[in-house]
Backbone atoms as SQL, in Angstrom:
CREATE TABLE atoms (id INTEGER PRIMARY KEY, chain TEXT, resi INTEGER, resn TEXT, atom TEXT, x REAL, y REAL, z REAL);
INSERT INTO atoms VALUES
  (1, 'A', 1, 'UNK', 'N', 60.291, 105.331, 72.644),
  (2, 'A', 1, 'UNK', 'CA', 59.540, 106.541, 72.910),
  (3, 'A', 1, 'UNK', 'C', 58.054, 106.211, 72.987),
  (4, 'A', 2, 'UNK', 'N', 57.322, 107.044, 74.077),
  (5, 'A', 2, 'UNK', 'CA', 56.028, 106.752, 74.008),
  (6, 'A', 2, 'UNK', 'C', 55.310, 107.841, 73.147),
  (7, 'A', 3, 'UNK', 'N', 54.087, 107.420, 72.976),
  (8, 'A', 3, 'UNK', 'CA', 53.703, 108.381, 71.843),
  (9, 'A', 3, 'UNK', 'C', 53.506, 110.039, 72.309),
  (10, 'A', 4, 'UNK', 'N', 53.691, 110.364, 71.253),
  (11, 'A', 4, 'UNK', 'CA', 53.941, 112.083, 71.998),
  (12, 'A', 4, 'UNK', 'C', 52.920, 112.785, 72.223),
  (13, 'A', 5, 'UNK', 'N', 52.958, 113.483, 72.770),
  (14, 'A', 5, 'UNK', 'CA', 51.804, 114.534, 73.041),
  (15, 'A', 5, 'UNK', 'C', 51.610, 115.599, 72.098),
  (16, 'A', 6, 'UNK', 'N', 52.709, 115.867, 71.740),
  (17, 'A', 6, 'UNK', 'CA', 52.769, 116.914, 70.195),
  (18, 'A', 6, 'UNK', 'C', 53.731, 116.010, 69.510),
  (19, 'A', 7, 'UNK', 'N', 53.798, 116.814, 68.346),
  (20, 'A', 7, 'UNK', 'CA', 54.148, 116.308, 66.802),
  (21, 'A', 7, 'UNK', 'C', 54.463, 117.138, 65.921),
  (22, 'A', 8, 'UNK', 'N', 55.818, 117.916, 65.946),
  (23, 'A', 8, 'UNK', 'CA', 56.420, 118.638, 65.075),
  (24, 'A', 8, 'UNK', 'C', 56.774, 118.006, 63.698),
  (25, 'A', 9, 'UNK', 'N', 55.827, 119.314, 62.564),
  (26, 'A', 9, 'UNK', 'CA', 55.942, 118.880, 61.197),
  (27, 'A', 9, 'UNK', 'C', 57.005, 119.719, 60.333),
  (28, 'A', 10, 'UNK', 'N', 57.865, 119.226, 60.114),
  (29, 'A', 10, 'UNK', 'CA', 59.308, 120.439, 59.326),
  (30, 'A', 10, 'UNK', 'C', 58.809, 120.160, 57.507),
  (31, 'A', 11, 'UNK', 'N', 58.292, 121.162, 56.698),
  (32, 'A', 11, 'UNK', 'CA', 58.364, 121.103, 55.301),
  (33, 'A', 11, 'UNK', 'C', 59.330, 120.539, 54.618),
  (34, 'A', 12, 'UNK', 'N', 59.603, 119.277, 53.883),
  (35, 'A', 12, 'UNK', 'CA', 61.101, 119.157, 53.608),
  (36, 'A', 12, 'UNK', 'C', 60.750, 119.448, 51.979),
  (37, 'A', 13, 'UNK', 'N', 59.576, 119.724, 51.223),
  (38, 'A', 13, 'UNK', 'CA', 59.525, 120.126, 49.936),
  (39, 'A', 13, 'UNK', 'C', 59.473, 119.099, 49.333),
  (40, 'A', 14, 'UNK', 'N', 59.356, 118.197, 49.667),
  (41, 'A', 14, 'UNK', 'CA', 59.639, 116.495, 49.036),
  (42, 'A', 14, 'UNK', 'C', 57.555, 116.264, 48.110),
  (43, 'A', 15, 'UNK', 'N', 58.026, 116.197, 46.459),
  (44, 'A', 15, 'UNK', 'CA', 56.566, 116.010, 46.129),
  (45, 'A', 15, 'UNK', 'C', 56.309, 114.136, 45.675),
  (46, 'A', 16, 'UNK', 'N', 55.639, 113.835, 45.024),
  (47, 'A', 16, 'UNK', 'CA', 55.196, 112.907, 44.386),
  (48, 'A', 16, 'UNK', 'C', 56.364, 111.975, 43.769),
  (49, 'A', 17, 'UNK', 'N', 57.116, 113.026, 43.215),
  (50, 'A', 17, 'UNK', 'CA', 58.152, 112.134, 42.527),
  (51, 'A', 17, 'UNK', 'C', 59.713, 111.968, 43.481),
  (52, 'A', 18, 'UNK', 'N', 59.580, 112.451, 44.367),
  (53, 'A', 18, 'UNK', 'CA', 60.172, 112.203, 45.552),
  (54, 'A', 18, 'UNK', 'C', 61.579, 113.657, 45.370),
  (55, 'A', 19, 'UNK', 'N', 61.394, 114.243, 44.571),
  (56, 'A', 19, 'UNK', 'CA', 62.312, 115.474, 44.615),
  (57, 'A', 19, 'UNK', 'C', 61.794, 116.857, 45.027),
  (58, 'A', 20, 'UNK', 'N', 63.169, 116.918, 46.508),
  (59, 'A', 20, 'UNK', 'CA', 62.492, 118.755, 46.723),
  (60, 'A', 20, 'UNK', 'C', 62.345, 119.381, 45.172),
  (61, 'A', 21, 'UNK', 'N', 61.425, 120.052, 45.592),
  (62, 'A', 21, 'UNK', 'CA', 61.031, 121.447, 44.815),
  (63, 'A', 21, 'UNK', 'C', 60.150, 122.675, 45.133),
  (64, 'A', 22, 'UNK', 'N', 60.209, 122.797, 46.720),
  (65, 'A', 22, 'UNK', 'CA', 59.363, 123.849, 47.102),
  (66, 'A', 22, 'UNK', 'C', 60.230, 124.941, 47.413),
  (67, 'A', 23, 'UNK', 'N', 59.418, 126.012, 48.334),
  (68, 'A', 23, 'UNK', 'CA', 60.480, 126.764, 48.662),
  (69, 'A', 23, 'UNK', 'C', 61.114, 126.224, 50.073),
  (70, 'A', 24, 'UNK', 'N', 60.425, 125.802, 50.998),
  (71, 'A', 24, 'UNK', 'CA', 61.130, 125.395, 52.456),
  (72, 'A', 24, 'UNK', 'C', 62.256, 124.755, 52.242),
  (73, 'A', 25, 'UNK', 'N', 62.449, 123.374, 51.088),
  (74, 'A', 25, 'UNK', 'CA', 63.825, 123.595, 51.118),
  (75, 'A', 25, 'UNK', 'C', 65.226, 123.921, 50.574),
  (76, 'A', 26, 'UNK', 'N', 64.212, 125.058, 49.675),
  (77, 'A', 26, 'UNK', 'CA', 65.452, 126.385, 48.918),
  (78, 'A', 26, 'UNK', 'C', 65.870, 126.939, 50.407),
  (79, 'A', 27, 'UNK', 'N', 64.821, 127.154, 51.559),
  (80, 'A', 27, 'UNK', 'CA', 65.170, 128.143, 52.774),
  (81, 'A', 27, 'UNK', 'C', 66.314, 127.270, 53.406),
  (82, 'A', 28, 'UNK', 'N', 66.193, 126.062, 53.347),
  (83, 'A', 28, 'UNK', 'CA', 67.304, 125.346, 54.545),
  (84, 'A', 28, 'UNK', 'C', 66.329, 124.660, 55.223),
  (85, 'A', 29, 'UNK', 'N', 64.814, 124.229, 54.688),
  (86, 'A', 29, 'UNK', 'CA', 64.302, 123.922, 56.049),
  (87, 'A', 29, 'UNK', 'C', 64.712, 122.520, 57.033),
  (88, 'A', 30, 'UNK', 'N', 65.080, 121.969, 56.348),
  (89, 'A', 30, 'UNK', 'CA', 65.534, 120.641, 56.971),
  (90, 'A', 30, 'UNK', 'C', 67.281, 121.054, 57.871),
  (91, 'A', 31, 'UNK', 'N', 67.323, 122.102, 57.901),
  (92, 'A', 31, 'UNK', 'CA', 68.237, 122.241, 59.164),
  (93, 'A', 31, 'UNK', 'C', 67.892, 123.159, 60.640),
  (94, 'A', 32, 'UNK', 'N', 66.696, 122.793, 60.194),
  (95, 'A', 32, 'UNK', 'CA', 66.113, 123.326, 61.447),
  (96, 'A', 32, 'UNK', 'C', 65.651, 122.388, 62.387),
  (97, 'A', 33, 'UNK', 'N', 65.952, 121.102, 62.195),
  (98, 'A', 33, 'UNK', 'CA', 65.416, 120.388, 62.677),
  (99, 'A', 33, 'UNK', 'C', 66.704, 119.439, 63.737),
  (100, 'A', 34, 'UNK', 'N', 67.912, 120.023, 63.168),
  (101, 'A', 34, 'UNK', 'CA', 68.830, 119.142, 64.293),
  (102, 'A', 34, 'UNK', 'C', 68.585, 120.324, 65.599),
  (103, 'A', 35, 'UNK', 'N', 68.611, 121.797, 65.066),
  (104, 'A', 35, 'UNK', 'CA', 68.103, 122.707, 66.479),
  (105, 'A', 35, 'UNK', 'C', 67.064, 122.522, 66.861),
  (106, 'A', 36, 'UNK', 'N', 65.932, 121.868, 66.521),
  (107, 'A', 36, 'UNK', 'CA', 64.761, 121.635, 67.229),
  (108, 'A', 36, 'UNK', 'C', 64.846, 120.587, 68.297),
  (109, 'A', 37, 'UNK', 'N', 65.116, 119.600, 67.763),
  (110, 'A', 37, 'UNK', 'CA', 65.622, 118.388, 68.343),
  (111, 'A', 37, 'UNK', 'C', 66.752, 118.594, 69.608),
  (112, 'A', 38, 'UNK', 'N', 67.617, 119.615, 69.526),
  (113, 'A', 38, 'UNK', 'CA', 68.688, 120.044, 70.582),
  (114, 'A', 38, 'UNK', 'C', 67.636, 120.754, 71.481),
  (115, 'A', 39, 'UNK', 'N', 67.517, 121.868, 71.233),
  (116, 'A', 39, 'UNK', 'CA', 66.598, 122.530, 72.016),
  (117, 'A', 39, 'UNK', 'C', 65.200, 122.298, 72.964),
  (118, 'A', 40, 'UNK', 'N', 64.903, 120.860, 72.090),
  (119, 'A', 40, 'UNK', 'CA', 63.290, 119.920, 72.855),
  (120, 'A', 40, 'UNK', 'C', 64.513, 119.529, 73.447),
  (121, 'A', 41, 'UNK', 'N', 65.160, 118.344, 73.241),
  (122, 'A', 41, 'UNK', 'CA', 66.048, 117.891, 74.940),
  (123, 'A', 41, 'UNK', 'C', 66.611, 118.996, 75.944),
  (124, 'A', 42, 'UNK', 'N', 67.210, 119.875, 75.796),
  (125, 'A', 42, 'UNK', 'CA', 67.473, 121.025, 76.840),
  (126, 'A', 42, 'UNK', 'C', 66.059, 121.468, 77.962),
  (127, 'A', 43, 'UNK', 'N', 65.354, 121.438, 76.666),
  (128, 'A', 43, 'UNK', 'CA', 64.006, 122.107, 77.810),
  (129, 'A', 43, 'UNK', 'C', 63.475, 120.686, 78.254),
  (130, 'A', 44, 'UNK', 'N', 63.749, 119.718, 78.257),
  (131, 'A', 44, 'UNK', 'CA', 63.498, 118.379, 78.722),
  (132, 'A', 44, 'UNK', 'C', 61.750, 118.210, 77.930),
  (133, 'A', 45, 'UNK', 'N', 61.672, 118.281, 76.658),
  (134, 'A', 45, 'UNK', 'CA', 60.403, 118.517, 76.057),
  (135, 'A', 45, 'UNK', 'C', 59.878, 116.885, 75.719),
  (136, 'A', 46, 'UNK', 'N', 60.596, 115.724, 76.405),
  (137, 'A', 46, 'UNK', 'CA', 60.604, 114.833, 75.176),
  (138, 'A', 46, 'UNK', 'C', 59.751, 113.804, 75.323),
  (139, 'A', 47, 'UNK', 'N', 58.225, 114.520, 75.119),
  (140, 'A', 47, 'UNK', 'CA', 56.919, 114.298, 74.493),
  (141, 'A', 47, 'UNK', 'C', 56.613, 114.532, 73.645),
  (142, 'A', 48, 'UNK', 'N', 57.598, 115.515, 72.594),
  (143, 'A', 48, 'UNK', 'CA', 57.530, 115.875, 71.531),
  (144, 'A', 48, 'UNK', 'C', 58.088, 115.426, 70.153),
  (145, 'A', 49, 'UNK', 'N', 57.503, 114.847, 69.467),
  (146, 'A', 49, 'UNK', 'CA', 58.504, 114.402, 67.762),
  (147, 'A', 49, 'UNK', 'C', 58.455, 115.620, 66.650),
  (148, 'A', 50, 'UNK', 'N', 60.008, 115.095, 66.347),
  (149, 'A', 50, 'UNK', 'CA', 59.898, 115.838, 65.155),
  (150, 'A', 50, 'UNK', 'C', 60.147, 114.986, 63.833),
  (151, 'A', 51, 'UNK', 'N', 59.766, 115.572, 62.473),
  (152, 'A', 51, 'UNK', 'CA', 59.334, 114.857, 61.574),
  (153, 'A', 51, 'UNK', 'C', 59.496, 116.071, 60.756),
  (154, 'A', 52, 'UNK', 'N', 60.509, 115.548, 59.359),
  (155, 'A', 52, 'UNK', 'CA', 60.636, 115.929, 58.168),
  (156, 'A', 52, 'UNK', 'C', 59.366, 115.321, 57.498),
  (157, 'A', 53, 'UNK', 'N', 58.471, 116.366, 56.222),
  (158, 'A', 53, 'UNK', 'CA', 57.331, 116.140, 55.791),
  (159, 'A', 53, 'UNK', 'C', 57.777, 116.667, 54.032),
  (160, 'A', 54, 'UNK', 'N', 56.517, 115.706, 53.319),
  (161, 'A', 54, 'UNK', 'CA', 56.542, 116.298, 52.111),
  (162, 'A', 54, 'UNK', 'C', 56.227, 117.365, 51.927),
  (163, 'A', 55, 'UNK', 'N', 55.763, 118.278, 51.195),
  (164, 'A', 55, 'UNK', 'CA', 55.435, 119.482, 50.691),
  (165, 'A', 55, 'UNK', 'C', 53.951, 119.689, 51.039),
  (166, 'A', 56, 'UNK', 'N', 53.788, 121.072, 52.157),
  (167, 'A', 56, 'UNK', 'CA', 52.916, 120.752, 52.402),
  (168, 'A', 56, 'UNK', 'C', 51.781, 122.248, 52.030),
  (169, 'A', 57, 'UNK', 'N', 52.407, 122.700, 50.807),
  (170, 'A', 57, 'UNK', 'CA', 51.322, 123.721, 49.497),
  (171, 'A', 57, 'UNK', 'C', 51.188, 124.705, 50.350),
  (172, 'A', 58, 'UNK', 'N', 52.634, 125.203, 51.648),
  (173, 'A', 58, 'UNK', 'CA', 52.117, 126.225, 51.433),
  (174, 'A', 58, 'UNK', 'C', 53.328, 127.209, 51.259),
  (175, 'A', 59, 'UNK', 'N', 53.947, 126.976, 50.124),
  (176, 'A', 59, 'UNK', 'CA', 55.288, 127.942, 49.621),
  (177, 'A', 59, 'UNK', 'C', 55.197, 128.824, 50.035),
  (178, 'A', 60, 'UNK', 'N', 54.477, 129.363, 49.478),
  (179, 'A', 60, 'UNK', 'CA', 54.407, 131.208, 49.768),
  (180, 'A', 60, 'UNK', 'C', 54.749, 131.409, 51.266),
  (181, 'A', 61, 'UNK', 'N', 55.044, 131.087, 52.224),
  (182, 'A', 61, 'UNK', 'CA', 55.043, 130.998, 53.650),
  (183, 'A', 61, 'UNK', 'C', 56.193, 130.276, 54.238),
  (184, 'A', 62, 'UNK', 'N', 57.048, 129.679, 53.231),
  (185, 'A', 62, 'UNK', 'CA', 57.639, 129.031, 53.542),
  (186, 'A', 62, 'UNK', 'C', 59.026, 129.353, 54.831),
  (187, 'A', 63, 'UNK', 'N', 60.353, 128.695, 55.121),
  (188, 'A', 63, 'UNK', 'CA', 59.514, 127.082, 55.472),
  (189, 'A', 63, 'UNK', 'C', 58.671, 127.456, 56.622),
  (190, 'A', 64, 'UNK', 'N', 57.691, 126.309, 56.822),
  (191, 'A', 64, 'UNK', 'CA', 56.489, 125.803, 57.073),
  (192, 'A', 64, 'UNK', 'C', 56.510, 124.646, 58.363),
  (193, 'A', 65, 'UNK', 'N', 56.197, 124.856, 59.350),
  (194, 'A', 65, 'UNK', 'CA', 56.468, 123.951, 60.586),
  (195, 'A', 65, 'UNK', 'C', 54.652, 123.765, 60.737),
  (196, 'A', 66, 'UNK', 'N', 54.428, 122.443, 61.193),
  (197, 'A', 66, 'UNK', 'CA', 53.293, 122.401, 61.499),
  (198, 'A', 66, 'UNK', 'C', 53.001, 121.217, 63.078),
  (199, 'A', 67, 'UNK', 'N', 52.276, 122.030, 64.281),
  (200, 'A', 67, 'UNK', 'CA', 52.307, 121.029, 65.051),
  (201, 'A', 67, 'UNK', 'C', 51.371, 120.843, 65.169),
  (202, 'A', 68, 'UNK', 'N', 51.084, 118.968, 65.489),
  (203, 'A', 68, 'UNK', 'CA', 49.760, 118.622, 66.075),
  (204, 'A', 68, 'UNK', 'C', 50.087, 118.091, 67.689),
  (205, 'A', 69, 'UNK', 'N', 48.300, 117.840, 68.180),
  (206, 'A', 69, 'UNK', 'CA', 47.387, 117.801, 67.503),
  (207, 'A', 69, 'UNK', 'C', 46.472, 119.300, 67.615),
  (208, 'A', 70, 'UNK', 'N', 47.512, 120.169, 67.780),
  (209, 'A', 70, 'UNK', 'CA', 46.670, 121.685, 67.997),
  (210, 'A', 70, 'UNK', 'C', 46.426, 122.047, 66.419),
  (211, 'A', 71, 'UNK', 'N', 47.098, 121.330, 65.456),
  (212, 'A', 71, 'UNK', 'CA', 46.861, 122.024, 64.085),
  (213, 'A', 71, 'UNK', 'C', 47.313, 123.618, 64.182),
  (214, 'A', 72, 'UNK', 'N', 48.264, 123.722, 64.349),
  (215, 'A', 72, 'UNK', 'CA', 49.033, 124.943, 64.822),
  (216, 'A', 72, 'UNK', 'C', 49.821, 125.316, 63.375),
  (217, 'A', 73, 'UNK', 'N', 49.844, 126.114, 62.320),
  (218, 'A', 73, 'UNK', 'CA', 50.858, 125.948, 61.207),
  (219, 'A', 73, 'UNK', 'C', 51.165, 127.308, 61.538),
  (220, 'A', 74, 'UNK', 'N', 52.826, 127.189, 61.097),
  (221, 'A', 74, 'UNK', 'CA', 53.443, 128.578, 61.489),
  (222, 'A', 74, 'UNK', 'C', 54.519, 128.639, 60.099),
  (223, 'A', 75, 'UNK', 'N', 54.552, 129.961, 59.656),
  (224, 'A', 75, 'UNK', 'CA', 55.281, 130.148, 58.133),
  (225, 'A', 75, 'UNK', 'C', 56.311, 131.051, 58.793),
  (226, 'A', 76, 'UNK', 'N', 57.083, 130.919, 57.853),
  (227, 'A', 76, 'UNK', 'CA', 58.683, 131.594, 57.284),
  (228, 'A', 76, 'UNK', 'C', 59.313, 131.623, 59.006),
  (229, 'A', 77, 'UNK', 'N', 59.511, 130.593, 59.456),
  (230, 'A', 77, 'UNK', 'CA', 60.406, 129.857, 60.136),
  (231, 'A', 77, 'UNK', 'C', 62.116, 129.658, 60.135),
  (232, 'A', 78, 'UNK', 'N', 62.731, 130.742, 60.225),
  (233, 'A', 78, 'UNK', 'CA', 64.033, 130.826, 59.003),
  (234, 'A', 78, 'UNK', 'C', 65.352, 130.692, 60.164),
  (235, 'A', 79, 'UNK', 'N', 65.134, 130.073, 61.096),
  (236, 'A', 79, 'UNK', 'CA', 66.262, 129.892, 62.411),
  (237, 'A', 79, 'UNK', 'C', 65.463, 130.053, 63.833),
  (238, 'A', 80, 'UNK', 'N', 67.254, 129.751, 64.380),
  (239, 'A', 80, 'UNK', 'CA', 66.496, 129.652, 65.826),
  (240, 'A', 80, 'UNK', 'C', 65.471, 130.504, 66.671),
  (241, 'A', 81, 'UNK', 'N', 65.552, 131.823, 66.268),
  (242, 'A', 81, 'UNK', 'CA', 64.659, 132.811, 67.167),
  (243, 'A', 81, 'UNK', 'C', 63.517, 132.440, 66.641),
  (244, 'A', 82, 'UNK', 'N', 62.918, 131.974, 65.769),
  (245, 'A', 82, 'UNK', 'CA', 61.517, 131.897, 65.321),
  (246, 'A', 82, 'UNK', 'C', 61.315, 130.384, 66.106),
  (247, 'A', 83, 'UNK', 'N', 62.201, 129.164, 66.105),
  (248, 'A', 83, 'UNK', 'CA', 61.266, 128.096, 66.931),
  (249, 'A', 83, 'UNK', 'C', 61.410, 128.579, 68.350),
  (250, 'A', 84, 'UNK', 'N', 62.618, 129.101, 69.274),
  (251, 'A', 84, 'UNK', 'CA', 62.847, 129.590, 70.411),
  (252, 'A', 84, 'UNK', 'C', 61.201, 129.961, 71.089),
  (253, 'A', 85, 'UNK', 'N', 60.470, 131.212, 69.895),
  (254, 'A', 85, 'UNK', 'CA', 59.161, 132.040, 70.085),
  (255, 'A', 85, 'UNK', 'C', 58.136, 130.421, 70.099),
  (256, 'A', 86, 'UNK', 'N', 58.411, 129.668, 69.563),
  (257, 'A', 86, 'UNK', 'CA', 57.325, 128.309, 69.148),
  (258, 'A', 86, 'UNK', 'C', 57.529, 127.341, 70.356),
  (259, 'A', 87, 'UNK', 'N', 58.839, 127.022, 70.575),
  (260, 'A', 87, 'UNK', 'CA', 58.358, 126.517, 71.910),
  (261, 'A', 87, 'UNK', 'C', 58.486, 126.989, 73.259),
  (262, 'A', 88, 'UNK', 'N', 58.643, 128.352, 73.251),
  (263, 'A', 88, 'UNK', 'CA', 58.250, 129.152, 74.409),
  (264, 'A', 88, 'UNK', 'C', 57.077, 129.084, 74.704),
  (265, 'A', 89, 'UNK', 'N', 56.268, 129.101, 73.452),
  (266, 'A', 89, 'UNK', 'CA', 54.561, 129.539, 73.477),
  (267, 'A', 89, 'UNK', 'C', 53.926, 127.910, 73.556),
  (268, 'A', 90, 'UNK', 'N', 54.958, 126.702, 72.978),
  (269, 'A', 90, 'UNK', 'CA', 54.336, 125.149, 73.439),
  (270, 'A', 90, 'UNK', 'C', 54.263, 124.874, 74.616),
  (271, 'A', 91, 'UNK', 'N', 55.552, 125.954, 75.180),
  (272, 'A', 91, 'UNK', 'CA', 55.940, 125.354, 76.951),
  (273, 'A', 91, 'UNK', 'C', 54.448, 125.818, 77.393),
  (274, 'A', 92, 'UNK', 'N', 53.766, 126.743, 77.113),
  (275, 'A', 92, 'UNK', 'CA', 52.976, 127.592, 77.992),
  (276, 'A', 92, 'UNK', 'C', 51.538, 126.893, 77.213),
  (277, 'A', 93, 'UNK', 'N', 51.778, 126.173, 76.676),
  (278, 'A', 93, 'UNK', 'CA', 49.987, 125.725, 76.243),
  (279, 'A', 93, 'UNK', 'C', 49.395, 126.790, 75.326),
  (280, 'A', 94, 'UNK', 'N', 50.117, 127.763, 74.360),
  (281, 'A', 94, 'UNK', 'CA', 49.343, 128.682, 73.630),
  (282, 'A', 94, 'UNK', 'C', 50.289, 128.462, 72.269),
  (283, 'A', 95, 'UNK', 'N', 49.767, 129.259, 71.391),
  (284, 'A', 95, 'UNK', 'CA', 50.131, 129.338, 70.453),
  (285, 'A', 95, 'UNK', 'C', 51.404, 130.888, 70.136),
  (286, 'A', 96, 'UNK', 'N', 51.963, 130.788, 68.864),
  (287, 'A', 96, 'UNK', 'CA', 52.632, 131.935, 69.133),
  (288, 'A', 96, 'UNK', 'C', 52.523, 132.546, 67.739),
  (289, 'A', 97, 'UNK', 'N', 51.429, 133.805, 68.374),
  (290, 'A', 97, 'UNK', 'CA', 50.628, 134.100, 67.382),
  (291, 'A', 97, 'UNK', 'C', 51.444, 134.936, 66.326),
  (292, 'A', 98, 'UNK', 'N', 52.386, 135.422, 66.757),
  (293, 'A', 98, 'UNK', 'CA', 52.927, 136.377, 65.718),
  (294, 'A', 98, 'UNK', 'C', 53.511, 135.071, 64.135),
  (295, 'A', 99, 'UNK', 'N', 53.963, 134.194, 64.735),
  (296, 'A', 99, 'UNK', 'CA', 54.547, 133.222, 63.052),
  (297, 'A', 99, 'UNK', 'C', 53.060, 132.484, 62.839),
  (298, 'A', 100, 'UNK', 'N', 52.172, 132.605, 63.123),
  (299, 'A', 100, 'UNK', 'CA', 50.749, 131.764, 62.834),
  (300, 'A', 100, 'UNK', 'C', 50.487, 132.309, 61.337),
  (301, 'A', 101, 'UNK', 'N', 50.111, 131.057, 60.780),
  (302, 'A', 101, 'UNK', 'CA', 49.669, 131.243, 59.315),
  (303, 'A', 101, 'UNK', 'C', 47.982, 130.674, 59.946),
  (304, 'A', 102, 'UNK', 'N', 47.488, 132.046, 59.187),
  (305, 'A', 102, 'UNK', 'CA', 45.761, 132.486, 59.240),
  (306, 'A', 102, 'UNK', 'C', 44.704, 132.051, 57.856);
């Protein structure tokens, strides 16, 4: 793979001592990521990585997707209709303001 143009970040809750303990992955967040991964090849996206991440403080919001290099963070991410809205709005070069954490 060449290096991507974006860079999907999935919360996996993972801290210091290497055990989840956040909320993203009380939510499931790390199964959002075999549908991300299905869904970037369908739309033929594949400039894009995805990447399970440690804990990234912001529970309250959880789970927590973050893409670069727009620095784009989007909370409570809880299935497919919420990334569907994320890379509808990647296809188009904008953001998708309604899951945007402010």
């Amino acid at each position: 793979m060449d290096k991507p143009k974006h860079h999907i970040f999935v919360c996996a809750s993972f801290r210091a001592q290497g055990t989840p303990q956040g909320i993203c992955h009380k939510k499931e967040s790390l199964s959002l990521i075999p549908y991300l991964e299905s869904e970037l090849a369908d739309r033929g996206m594949s400039d894009v990585a995805v990447s399970a991440t440690g804990c990234l403080n912001m529970c309250e919001k959880g789970p927590v997707l973050v893409i670069y290099p727009e620095n784009l963070w989007y909370g409570e991410v809880n299935g497919e209709e919420e990334i569907d809205q994320i890379l509808d709005a990647l296809e188009e070069g904008e953001a998708c303001e309604a899951l945007l954490i402010n």
